[in-house]
N, C-alpha and C positions, 0 to 999 in steps of 0.2 A: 431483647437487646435495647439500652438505652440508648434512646437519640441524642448524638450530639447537638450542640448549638451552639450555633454559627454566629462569628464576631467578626467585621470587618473591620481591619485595622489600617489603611492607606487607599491612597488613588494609587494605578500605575497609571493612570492617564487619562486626559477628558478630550474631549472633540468638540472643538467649534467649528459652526455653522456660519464661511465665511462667502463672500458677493466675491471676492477677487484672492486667491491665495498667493500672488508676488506679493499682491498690495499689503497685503495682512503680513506678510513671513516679514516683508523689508521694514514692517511697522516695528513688529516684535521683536526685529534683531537691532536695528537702531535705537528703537525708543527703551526698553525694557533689558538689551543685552542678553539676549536669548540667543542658541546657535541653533539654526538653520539644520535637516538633515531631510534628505532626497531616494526615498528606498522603494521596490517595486514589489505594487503587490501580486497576488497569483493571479492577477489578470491581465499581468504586464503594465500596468497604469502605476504613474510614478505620484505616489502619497507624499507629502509634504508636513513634517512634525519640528514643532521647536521644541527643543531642550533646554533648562536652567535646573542648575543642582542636579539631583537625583530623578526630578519632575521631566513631562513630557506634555505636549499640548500636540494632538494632529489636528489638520487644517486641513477641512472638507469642503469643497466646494457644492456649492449650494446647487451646480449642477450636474452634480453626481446622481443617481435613481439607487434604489432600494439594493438591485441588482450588482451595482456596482462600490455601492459602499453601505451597510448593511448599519442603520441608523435611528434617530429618532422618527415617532411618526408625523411631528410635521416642525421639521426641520429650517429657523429663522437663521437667518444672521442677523447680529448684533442683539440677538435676547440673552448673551453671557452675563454676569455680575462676578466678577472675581477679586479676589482678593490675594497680594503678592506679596511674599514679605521681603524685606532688605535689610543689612545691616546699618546702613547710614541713616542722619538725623534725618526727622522731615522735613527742617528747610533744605538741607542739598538736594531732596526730593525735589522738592517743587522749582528747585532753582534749576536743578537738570530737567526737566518739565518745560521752564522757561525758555532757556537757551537755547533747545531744540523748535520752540516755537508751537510745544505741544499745549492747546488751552486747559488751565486748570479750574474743572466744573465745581470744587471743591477741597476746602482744607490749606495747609495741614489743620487738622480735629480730631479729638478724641474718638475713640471708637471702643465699642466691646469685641478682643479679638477671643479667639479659642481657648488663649492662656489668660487673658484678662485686659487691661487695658493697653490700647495701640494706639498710635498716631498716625494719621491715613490723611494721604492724599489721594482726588479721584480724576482720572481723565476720560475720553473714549478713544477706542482703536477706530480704525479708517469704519468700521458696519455699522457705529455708535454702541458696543459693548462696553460697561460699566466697568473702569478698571481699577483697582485701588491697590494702594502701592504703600506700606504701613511697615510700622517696626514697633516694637516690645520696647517702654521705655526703660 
């Protein structure tokens, strides 16, 4: 029998390694417009995930153990580097950036994105994770 071979074609979802998950969830639904969703898992402990689009982010507390949230093996907050896309220009980017009082580390600048060139701006969430927030021109 011939082996198939395996292609992954999406994320269903990544986990960040966060120091405060209100902190982080209130960051992500104000700053980024993400929703908030509150679900338990089989040990009775209530998991905290943001959604945007199709995408999913859960938010682990960093003092979670192995046992109870079964994860990387040395598990930081704020070592994420992500990249988000949007439909809007990247001055409204940075100008919603502004207005919220969120510091911009970076941009808007060019970037190489997955389909080719993006305009990116970068900030950090509350752990200092790398956030960049770009669009397809």
């Amino acid at each position: 029998m011939e082996q198939q071979v395996m292609e992954v074609t999406a994320f269903d979802h990544i986990v960040f390694n966060v120091s405060d998950v209100e902190r982080s969830a209130a960051w992500y639904a104000s700053v980024l417009g993400m929703e908030r969703h509150d679900s338990r898992a089989e040990d009775g402990s209530t998991r905290t995930s943001m959604t945007f689009g199709i995408n999913k982010i859960n938010l682990r507390p960093l003092s979670a153990s192995q046992e109870e949230w079964f994860t990387a093996h040395t598990p930081a907050a704020g070592s994420a580097d992500l990249c988000f896309l949007t439909d809007i220009p990247p001055g409204a980017v940075a100008d919603h950036f502004r207005v919220l009082g969120v510091a911009i580390e970076q941009g808007p600048v060019t970037r190489n994105g997955a389909r080719g060139p993006i305009r990116s701006a970068y900030v950090r969430d509350p752990d200092g994770s790398l956030i960049e927030v770009a669009s397809y021109e």
